[in-house]
C-alpha positions in Angstrom: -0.5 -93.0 -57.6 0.1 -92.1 -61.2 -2.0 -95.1 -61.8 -4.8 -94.6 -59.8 -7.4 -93.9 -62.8 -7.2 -97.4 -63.1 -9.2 -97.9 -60.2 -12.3 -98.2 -62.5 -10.7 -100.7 -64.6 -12.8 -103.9 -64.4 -10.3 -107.2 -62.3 -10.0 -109.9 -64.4 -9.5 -113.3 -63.8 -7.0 -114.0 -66.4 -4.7 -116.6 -64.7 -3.4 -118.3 -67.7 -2.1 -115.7 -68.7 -0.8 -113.9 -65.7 1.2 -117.1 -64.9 2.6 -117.3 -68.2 3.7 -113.6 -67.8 5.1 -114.3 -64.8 7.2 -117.3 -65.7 8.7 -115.5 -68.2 9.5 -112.7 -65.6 11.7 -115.2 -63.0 14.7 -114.1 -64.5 14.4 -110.0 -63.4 12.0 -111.5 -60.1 14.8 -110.2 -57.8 15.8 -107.7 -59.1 12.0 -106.5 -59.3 11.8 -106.8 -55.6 14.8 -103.8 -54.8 12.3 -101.8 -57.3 9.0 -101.9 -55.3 8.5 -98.3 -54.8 5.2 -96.7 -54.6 4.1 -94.9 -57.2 2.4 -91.4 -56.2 5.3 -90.8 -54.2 7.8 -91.9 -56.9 6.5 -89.8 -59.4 5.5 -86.9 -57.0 6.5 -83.4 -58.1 8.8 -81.5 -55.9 8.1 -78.6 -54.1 8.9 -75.4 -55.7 12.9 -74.7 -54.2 12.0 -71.3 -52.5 10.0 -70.0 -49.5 7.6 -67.1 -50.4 4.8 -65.1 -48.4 1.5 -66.0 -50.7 -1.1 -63.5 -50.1 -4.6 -65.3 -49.2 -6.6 -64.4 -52.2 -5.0 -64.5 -55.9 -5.5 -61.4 -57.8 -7.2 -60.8 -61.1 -5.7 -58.9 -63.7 -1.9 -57.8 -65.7 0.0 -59.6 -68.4 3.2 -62.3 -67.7 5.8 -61.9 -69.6 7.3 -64.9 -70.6 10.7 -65.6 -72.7 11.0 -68.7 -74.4 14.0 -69.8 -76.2 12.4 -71.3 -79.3 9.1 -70.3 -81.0 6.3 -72.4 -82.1 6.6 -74.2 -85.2 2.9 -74.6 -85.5 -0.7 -74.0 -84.3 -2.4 -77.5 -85.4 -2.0 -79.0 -82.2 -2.7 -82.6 -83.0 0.3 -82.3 -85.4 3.7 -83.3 -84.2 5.5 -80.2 -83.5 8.8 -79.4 -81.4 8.8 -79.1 -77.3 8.1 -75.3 -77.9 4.9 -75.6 -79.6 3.0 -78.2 -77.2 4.5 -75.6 -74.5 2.6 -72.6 -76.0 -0.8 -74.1 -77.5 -1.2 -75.7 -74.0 -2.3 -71.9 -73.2 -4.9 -72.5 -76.3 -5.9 -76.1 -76.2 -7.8 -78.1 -74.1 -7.6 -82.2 -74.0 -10.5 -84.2 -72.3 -7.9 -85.1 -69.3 -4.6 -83.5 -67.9 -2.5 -84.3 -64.2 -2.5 -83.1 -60.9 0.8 -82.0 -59.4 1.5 -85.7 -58.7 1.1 -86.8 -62.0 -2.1 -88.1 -61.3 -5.0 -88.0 -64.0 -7.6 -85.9 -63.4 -11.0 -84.3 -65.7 -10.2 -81.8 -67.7 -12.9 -81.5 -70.2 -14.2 -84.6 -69.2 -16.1 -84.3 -66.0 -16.0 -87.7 -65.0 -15.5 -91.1 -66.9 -16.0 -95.0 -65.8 -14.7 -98.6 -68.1 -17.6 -100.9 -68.3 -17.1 -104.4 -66.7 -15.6 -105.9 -69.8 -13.1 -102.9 -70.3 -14.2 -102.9 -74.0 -15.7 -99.3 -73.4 -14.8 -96.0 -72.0 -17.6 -93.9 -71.3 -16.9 -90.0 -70.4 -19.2 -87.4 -69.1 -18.2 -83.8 -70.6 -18.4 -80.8 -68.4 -21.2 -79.0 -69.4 -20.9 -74.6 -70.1 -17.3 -75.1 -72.3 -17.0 -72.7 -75.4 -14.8 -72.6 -77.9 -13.3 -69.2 -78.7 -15.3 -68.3 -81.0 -18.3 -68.7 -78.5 -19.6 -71.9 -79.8 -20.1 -74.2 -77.4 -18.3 -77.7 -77.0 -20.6 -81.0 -77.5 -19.7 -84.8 -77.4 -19.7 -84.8 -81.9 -16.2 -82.1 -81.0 -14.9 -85.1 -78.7 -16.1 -87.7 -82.1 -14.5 -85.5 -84.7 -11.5 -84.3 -82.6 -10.6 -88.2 -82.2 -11.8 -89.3 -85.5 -9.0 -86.8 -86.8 -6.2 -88.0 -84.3 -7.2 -91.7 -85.8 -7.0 -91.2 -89.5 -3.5 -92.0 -90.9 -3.9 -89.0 -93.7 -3.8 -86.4 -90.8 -0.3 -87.4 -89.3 -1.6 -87.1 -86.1 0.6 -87.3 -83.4 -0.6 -89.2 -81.0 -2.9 -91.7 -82.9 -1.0 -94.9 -82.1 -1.7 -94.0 -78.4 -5.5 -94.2 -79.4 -5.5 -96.9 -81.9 -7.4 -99.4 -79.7 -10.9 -97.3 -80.6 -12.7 -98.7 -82.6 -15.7 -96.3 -82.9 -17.4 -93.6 -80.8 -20.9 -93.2 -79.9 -22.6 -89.7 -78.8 -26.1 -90.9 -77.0 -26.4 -87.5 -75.6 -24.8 -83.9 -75.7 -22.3 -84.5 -73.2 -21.7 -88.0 -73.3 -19.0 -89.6 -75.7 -18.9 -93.7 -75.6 -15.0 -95.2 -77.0 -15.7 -98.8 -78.0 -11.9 -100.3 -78.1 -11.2 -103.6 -79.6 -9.5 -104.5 -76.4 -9.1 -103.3 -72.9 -7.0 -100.5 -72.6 -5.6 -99.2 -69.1 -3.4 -96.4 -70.5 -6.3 -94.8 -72.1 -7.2 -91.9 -69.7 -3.7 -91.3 -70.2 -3.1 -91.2 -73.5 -6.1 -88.7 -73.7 -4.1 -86.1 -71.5 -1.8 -85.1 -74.2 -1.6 -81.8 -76.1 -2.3 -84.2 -79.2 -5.6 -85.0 -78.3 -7.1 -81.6 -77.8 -10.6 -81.4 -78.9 -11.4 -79.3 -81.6 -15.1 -77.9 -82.8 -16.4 -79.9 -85.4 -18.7 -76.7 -86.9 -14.8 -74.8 -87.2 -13.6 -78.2 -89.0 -16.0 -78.8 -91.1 -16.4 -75.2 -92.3 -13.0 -75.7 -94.0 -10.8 -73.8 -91.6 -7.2 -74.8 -91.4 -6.0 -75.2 -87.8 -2.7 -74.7 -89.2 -3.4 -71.3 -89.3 -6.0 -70.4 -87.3 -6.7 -71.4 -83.3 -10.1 -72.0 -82.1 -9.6 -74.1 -78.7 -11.4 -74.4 -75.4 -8.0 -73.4 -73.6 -7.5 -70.2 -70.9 -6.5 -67.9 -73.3 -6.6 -67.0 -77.1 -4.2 -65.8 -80.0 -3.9 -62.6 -80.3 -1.0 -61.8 -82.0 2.0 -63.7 -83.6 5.7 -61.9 -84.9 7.8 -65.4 -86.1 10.7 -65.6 -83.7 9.6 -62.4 -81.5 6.6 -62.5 -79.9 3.2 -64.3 -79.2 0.5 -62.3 -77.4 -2.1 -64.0 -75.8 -5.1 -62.7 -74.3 -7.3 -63.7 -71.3 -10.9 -66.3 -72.5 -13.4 -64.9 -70.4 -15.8 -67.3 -71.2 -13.2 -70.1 -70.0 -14.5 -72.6 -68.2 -12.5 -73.1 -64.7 -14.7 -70.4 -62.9 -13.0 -67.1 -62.0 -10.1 -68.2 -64.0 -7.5 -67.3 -65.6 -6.2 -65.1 -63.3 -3.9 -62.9 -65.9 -5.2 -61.0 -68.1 -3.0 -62.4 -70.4 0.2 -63.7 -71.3 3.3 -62.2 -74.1 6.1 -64.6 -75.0 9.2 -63.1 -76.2 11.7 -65.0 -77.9 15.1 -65.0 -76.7 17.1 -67.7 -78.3 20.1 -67.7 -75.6 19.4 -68.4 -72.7 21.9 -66.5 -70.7 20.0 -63.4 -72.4 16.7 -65.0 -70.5 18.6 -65.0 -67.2 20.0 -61.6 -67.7 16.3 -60.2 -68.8 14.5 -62.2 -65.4 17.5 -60.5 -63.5 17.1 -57.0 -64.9 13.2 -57.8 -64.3 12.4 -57.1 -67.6 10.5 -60.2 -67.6 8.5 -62.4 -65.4 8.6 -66.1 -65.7 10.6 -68.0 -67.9 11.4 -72.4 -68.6 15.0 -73.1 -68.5 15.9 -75.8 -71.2 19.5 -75.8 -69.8 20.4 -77.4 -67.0 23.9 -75.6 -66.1 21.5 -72.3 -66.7 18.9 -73.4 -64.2 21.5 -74.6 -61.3 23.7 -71.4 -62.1 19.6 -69.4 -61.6 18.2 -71.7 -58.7 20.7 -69.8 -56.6 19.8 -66.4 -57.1 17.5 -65.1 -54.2 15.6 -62.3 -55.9 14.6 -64.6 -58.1 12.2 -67.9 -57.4 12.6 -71.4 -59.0 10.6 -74.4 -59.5 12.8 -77.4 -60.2 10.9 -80.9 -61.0 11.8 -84.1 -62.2 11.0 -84.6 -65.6 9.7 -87.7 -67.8 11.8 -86.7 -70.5 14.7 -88.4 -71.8 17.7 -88.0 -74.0 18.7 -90.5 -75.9 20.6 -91.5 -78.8 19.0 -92.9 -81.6 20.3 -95.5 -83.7 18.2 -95.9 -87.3 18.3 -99.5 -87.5 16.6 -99.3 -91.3 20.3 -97.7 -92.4 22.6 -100.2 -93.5 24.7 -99.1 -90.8 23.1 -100.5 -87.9 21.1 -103.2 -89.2 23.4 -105.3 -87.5 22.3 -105.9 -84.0 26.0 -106.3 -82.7 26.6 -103.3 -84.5 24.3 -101.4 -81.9 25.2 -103.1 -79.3 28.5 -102.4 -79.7 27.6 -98.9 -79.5 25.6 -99.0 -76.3 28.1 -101.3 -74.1 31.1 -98.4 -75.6 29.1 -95.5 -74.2 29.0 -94.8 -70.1 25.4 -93.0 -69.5 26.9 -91.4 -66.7 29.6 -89.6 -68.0 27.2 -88.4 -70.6 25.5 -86.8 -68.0 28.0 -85.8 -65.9 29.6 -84.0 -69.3 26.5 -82.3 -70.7 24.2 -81.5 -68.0 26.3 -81.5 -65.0 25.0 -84.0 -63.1 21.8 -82.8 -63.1 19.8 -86.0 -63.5 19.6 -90.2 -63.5 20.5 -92.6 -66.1 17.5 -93.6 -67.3 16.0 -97.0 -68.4 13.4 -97.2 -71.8 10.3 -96.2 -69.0 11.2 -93.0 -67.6 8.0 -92.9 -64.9 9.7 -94.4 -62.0 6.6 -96.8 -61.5 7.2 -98.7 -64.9 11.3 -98.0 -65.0 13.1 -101.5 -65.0 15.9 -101.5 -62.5 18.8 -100.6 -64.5 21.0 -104.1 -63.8 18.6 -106.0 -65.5 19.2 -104.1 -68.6 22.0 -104.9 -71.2 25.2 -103.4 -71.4 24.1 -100.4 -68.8 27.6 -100.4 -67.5 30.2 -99.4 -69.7 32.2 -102.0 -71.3 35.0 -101.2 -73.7 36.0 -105.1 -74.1 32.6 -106.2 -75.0 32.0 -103.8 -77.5 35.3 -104.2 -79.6 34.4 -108.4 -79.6 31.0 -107.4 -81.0 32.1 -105.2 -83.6 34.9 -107.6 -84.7 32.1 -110.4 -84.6 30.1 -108.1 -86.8 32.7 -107.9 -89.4 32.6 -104.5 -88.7 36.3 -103.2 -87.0 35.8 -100.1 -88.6 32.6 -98.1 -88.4 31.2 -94.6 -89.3 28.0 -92.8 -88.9 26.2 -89.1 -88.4 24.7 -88.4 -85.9 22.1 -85.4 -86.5 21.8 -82.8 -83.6 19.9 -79.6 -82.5 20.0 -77.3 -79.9 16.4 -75.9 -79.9 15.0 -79.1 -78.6 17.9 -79.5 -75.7 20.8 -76.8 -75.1 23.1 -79.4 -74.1 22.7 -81.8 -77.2 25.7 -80.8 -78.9 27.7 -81.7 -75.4 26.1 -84.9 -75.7 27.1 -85.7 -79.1 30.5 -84.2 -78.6 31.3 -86.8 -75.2 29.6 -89.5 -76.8 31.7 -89.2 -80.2 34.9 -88.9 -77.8 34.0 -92.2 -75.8 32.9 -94.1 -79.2 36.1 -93.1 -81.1 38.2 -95.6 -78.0 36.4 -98.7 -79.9 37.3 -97.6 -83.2 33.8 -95.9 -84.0 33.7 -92.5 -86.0 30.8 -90.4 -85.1 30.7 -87.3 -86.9 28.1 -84.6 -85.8 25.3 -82.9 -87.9 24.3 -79.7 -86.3 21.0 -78.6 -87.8 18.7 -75.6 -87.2 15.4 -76.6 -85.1 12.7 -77.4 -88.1 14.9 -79.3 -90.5 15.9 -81.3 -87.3 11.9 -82.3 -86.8 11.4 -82.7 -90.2 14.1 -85.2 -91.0 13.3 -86.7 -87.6 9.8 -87.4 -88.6 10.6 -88.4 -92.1 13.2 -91.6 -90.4 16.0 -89.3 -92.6 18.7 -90.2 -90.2 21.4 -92.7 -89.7 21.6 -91.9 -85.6 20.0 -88.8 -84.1 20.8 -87.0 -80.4 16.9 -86.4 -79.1 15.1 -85.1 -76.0 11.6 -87.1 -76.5 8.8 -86.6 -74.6 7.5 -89.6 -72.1 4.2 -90.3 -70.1 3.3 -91.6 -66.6 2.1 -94.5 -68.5 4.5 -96.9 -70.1 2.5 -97.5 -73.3 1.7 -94.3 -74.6 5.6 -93.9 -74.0 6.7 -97.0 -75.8 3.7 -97.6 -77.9 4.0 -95.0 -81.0 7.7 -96.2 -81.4 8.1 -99.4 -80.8 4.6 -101.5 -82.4 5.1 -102.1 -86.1 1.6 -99.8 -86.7 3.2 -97.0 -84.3 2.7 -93.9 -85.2 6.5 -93.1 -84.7 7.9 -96.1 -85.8 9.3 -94.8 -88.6 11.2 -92.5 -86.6 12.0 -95.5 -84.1 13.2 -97.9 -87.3 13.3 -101.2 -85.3 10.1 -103.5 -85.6 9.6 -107.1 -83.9 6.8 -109.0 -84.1 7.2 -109.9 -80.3 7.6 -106.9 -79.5 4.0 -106.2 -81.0 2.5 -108.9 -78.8 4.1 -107.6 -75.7 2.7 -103.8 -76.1 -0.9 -105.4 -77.3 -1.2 -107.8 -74.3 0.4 -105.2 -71.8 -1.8 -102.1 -72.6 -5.0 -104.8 -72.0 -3.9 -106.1 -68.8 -6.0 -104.5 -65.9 -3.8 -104.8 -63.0 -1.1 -102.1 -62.6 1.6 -104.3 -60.9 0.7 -107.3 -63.5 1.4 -104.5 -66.5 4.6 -103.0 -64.9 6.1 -106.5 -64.9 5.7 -107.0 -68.7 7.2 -103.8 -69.2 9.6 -104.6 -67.7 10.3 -107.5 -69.5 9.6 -105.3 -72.8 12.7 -102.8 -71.6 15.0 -106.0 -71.3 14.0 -106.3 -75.0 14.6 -103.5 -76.1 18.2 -103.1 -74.6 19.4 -106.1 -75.8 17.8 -105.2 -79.4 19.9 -101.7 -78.8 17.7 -99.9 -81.4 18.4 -96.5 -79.0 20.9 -96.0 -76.5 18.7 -94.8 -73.6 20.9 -92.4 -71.7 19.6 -90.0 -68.7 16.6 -88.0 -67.7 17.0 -84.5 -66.2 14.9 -81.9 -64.6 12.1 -79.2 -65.8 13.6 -75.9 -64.5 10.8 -72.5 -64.4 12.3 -69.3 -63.0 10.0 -66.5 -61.9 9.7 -63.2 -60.4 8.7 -63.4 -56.5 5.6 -61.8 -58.0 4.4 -65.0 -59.4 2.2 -66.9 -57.5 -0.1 -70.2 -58.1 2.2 -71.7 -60.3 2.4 -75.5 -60.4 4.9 -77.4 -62.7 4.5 -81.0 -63.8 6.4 -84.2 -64.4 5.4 -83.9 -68.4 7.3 -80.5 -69.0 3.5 -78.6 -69.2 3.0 -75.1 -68.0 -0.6 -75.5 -68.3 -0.8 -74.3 -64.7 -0.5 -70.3 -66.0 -4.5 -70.7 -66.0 -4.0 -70.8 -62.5 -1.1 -68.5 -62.1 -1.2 -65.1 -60.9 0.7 -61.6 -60.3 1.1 -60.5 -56.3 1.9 -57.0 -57.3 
């Protein structure tokens, strides 16, 4: 299951404080139990929707074309960036682990990697023969300076909160990288799948190059050419280090900011392979015969975002009042067709609480007018920021949600802004409510970790802090046993609804539309298309 690196997490006898956990977890107990669902096959990525004659042996050679319909904002890629970035430096980057099709996680750059007994130690075994691009070759002090990076505050690295439990790094050999944490941590192996953690060479970094500007990754292909908002040519690493891969000689993005034009170019075959951001696209494409389509859940979740450091919504009635006014259904119904689930806080189904254990998950106009009037509050305006080059159907969102809030006597008003200011404010907390699509994990704390404990990395963008809440992510990330974790996330989601910092509202699916031509592809839960290493041309 999407747990199963955990296999080599030391059992612990720590019955105090399971019991306690679990005392404080009778109230969602029965609920709990209509929830019990395995999790490889909960989190297990569907097959791609078409039937195709694969010829036996993939083919070397040509060039995919892919349109996107938002360029990168970025090449550092241990900075936060939007969606469309991590989607392209994937092709460039390499992190120590990444997933199988079932979200489970497997080496990468690491070949192998075990917890000593006490947990306090992850020890990982690199893969020996990997180069950087510029043919230097990758060593266990580019695993120590990569993560050193990620872990000081002055680089604003995006995923540093994820790894904050390090405490040092030792390099006895070559190809042997020792994280000492200050306390067991499960989700570790996990967290070091992310685009944010890619290892960089320390030689490069240290020579004063600027990885906002240059690329010099381990990944399947390389930069070779980059037109802002037109194009992005990559071209086949030869010296990469999955034998006989990749397949393509390389890879050209065009950007194509509408996505009906996308759909219109794949139809007219002017291009090969493309990722659908919106969901009334993909279902309209899924249909067409000449074409092929991979649909697959996705971890990802939209959500709107209530900035509880704004005056507004320091009142906690005030945000609840806004979450019992909204129906998460007819959000999703509205924007995205159906096409999707209400979501709770934990997207992977492993860790997702069951959703009548969560507060004011069914819509509930009555409720929220009494809170509002017991907030002193009758009468309540916001902004809510919005952008369609993270999610096509944002502004649908915002525009239903405003509707449904407006019958309590809330005035929403929607700011529409163009992709980078969007991220920029977003990152800066410069918001008094925001419509997102955020990324999420197979593992509840590197979901819930960056935004929700006080030293998060992403807690400014999250503006809600508890000191509980702290406890809860520190004691849940070191808890060994997967189902022992899962119920104190759960009892962390109960939390957070009732707190109402965010009104959680659906998760969707990853759509990726390609010529019949394509072959090899595999899409994952985490919206990735690192699979193109893999991918070839039947033609």
């Amino acid at each position: 299951g999407c747990l199963s690196h955990t296999n080599s997490f030391p059992s612990h006898k720590k019955e105090n404080k399971m019991n306690k956990i679990a005392s404080r977890l009778l109230t969602i107990m029965l609920a709990m139990v209509l929830f019990l669902t395995a999790c490889a096959q909960a989190t297990q990525t569907p097959s791609p929707t078409f039937s195709a004659n694969a010829t036996s042996q993939p083919k070397s050679g040509g060039t995919l074309i892919v349109a996107v319909s938002e360029d990168m904002k970025g090449l550092d890629p241990q900075m936060p960036k939007a969606a469309s970035t991590f989607l392209i430096l994937g092709m460039l980057y390499d992190p120590l682990f990444t997933f199988d099709k079932d979200m489970n996680v497997i080496g990468n750059l690491a070949e192998s990697w075990k917890f000593s007994d006490d947990a306090k130690t992850l020890t990982i075994t690199l893969r020996k023969r990997v180069k950087f691009h510029d043919s230097s070759s990758l060593t266990s002090l580019d695993v120590k300076a990569s993560i050193e990076r990620i872990l000081d505050e002055k680089t604003g690295a995006s995923a540093r909160s994820s790894l904050s439990s390090i405490t040092s790094i030792d390099t006895p050999d070559e190809f042997t990288v020792v994280l000492n944490l200050k306390a067991p941590n499960a989700a570790l192996p996990t967290a070091l799948t992310a685009l944010g953690t890619s290892i960089m060479s320390k030689t490069w970094l240290d020579s004063g190059k600027d990885p906002s500007k240059e690329v010099n990754g381990t990944g399947a292909f390389k930069l070779a050419n980059w037109e802002t908002d037109k194009v992005i040519q990559l071209v086949k690493n030869k010296d990469f280090w999955l034998a006989g891969k990749p397949y393509l000689d390389g890879i050209e993005f065009r950007i194509i900011p509408d996505e009906s034009s996308i759909v219109a170019a794949l139809r007219a075959k002017q291009v090969d392979f493309s990722v659908i951001g919106d969901p009334r696209i993909g279902l309209q494409i899924s249909r067409d015969t000449e074409l092929q389509t991979w649909k697959s859940a996705t971890l990802n979740f939209n959500v709107l975002q209530l900035n509880a450091d704004k005056d507004v919504f320091k009142d906690v009635r005030v945000r609840q009042a806004i979450s019992c006014a909204i129906d998460r259904q007819e959000v999703l119904d509205t924007a995205s067709l159906g096409d999707g689930k209400v979501t709770s806080p934990a997207t992977a189904p492993f860790f997702a609480a069951p959703l009548d254990t969560l507060f004011c998950y069914k819509k509930d106009e009555t409720k929220a007018k009494s809170l509002l009037v017991e907030a002193g509050s009758p009468t309540l305006k916001f902004t809510a920021m919005v952008t369609t080059g993270e999610s096509p159907v944002a502004v649908n969102q915002a525009q239903n949600i405003q509707a449904q809030l407006k019958k309590v006597g809330i005035e929403m008003e929607i700011e529409i802004l163009e992709l980078q200011v969007y991220v920029d404010r977003w990152l800066a907390g410069d918001f008094e409510a925001v419509i997102a699509y955020n990324g999420a994990s197979p593992d509840a704390d590197v979901t819930f970790y960056r935004y929700w404990h006080s030293t998060g990395n992403l807690n400014l963008v999250a503006g809600w802090r508890n000191p509980e809440m702290d406890k809860m992510l520190d004691e849940a990330r070191a808890i060994p046993d997967p189902e022992q974790r899962k119920l104190l996330y759960y009892e962390i989601q109960v939390k957070l609804t009732e707190a109402a910092p965010w009104v959680w509202l659906y998760t969707g699916y990853n759509y990726q539309v390609g010529q019949t031509f394509v072959k090899g592809f595999t899409p994952l839960s985490d919206s990735s298309i690192i699979y193109l290493r893999e991918t070839w041309l039947d033609k």
